[in-house]
N, C-alpha and C positions, 0 to 999 in steps of 0.2 A: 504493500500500500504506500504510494507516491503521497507525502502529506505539503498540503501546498499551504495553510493556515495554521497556525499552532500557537496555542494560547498557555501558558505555564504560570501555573498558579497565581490566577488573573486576581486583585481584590480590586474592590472600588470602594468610595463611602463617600458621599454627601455629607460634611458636617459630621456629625456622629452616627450617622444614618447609613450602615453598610449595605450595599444594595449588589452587588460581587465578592464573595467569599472563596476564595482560593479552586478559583476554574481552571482545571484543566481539560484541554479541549483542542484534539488535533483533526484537522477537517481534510480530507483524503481530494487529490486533483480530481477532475473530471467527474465527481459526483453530484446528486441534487442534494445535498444536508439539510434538513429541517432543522431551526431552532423554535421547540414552543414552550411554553410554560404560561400560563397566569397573568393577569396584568401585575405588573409590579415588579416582576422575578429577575427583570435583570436583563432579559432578550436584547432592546434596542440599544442600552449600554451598552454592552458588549460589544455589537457591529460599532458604534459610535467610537471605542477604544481602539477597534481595527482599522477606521479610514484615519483617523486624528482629532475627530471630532471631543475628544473628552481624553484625559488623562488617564494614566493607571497609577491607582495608587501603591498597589504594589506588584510580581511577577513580570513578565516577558509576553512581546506578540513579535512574531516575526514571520513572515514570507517566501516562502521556498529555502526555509532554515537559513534566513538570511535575518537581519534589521531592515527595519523597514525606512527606507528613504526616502521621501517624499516627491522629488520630481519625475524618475523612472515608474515608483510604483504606480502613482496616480492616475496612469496612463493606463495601466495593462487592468483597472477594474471599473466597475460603470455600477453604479450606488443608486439607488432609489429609494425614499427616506418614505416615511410615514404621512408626513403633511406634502402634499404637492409645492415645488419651489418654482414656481411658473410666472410669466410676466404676463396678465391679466391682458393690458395693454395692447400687445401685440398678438400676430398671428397664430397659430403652431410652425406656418412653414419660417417665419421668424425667430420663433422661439428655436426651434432645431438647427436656424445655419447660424444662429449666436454660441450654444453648444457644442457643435461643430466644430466654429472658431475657436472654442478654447480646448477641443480634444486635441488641436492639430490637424482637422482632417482636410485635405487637398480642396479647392476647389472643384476639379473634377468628379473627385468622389465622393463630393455632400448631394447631389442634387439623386445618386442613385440609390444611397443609405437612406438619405431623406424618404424616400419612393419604399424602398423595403420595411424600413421598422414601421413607417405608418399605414404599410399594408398588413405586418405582421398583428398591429393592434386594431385593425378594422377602423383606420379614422383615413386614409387618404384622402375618402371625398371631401373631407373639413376640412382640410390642409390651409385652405385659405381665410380661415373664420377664426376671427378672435377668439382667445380664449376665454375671454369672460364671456361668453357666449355658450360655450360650455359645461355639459352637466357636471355633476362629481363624478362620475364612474368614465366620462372623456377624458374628465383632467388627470384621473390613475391613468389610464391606457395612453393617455402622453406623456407623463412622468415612465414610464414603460421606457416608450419609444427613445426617449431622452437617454437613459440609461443604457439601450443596446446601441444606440448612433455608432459611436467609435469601435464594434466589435470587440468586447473587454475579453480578457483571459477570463475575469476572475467578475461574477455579478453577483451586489447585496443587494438584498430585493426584503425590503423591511413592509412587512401587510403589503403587498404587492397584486391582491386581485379584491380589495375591499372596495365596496360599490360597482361590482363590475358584477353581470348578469351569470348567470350559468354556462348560456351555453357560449358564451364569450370566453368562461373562465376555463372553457374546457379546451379551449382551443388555444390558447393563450400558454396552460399545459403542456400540449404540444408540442408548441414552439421550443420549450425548454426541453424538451425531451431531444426535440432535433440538437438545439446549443450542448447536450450533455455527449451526444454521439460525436459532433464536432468538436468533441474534447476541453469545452468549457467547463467551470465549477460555478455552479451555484448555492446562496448561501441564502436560505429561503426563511423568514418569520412566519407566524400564519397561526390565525385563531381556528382556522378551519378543518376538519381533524380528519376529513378526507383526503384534504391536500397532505394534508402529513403523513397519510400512510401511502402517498404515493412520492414519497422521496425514497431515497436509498439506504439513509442513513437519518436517523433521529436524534437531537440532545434534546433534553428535557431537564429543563429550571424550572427548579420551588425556591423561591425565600433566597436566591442569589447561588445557588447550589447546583448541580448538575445529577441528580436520579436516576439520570439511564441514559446512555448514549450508544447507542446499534440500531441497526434495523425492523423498522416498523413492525415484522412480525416476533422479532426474537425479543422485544422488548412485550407484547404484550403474552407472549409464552411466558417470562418472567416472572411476571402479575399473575400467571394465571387469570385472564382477563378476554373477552372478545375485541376492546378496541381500544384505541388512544384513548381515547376520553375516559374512560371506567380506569385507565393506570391514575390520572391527575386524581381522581373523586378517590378510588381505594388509597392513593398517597396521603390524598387531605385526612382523610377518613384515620388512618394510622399516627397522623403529628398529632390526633386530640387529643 
């Protein structure tokens, strides 16, 4: 197992308020990884200490057993946060050749990525419509779009199908199944417990803590349990 993300004994704490207790967590190349847990538990921290967005208070993250560097890394991954960071303002085909411009990508080859990722998220035909125009579940499927524009190695995809319809989200799936064959890693949040048992690989945060991290059916073997959901409720169930 190729491990392309590696977290060593991660802590964080807000003030006096720890909210990461010594995470360890190696996320394997070329897989889909689910991270779920709870609201509270620690999920979007985590990804947030992997881009730079937030500090470690204490442990190691590093990058293909490397440190992580800031201008090489930034390049090879495409991040998509939980609130949509979109310029209202503007178009989507605006908002993606500003994007664009700061992944580096050619002139040449904005106008054809542009054409694929907003075919890959069903918004082509909007391409020209502001975004304030736009529902919630458009502005996820651009924040999408945004995130795969530069072709990343490596995509953190933080509630990445929330307000996004069924049979949208099944196809959107897909998509990521193709990126995982083309040897991408994804690194997926998700309150949704279907989507998590169709990742590869699961961690699972309670209380800043890691429960179980393998595979969606060898974790609910564990449990003795029929699904994700009944391992979070039998765990709650076991701290009272």
């Amino acid at each position: 197992m190729d491990v392309i993300i590696d977290f060593k004994n991660v802590s964080k704490s807000f003030g006096h308020h720890p909210v990461l207790n010594k995470v360890d967590l190696s996320i394997p190349s070329g897989e889909i990884f689910g991270l779920i847990g709870p609201s509270g538990s620690g999920k979007t921290t985590l990804i947030k200490i992997f881009i730079g967005l937030e500090s470690l208070s204490a442990g190691e993250v590093s990058f293909k057993g490397e440190e992580i560097k800031a201008i090489p890394f930034y390049k090879k991954i495409g991040y998509m946060a939980q609130s949509d960071a979109l310029y209202e303002e503007l178009t989507a085909y605006e908002n993606l050749q500003f994007f664009a411009s700061i992944y580096g990508l050619k002139k040449k080859e904005r106008k054809q990525r542009i054409e694929e990722v907003m075919k890959t998220v069903d918004l082509l035909d909007h391409l020209k419509k502001p975004v304030h125009l736009y529902s919630g579940g458009m502005k996820r499927r651009l924040s999408l779009a945004i995130a795969l524009l530069h072709d990343p190695e490596v995509l953190i995809l933080d509630e990445p199908t929330v307000g996004i319809d069924p049979v949208l989200r099944k196809e959107i799936w897909a998509q990521f199944q193709k990126l995982k064959k083309h040897g991408r890693t994804l690194l997926i949040t998700t309150h949704v417990m279907d989507e998590a048992e169709r990742c590869d690989r699961l961690a699972l945060l309670r209380d800043g803590k890691i429960i179980a991290n393998e595979k969606p059916e060898s974790i609910t073997e564990s449990f003795q349990v029929s699904s994700i959901e009944e391992v979070f409720l039998k765990s709650e169930v076991s701290n009272i």
